[in-house]
C-alpha positions, 0 to 999 in steps of 0.5 A, a space after each residue: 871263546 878264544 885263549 885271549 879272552 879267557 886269559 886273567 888281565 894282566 895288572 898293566 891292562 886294568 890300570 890302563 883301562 881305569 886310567 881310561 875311564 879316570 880321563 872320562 870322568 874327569 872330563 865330563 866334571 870339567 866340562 859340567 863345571 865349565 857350563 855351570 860357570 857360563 851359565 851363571 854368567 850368562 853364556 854358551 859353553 861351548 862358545 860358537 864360532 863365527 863363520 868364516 873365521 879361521 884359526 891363528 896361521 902359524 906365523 901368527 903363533 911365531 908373532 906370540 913368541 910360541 915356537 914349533 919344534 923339527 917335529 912339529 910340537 909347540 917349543 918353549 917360548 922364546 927368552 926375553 934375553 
C-alpha cells in the first residue's frame, strides 16, 4: 500500500465524491420518473431518432433568438427592445 492510499481523506474529497453519487442517484429517479410518465401515456423514453435527421445548425438557434458567446457557451437570448 502506497502513503496515498493509507492518508485519512480529506472532508473536501468525500463531499466530492457524495455529491457524485447524489448526481447519480438523482439522475437515475429522473429518468424512472421520465418512463413511468411515457409510459403512461404510451411512449418510448428515450424517443428514437429518425434516420438521417440531423440536430438544429447553429444558424438555426441564431434564428430562435439563442446567441453563443466568444467561448462558445449558449448567451442569454437576445431582448426584445
Amino acid at each position: 500500500m502506497s502513503g496515498e492510499e493509507n492518508r485519512p481523506r480529506t472532508l473536501r474529497e468525500m463531499e466530492i465524491e457524495v455529491e457524485a453519487e447524489g448526481r447519480e442517484w438523482m439522475r437515475r429517479r429522473l429518468e424512472e420518473k421520465v418512463q413511468a410518465e411515457a409510459d403512461r401515456h404510451g411512449g418510448v423514453f428515450p424517443p428514437k431518432r429518425a434516420q438521417g435527421v440531423a440536430s438544429a445548425s447553429a444558424k438555426d438557434a441564431s434564428a430562435d433568438g439563442v446567441r453563443t458567446d466568444r467561448a462558445g457557451g449558449v448567451a442569454r437570448p437576445k431582448s426584445g427592445g
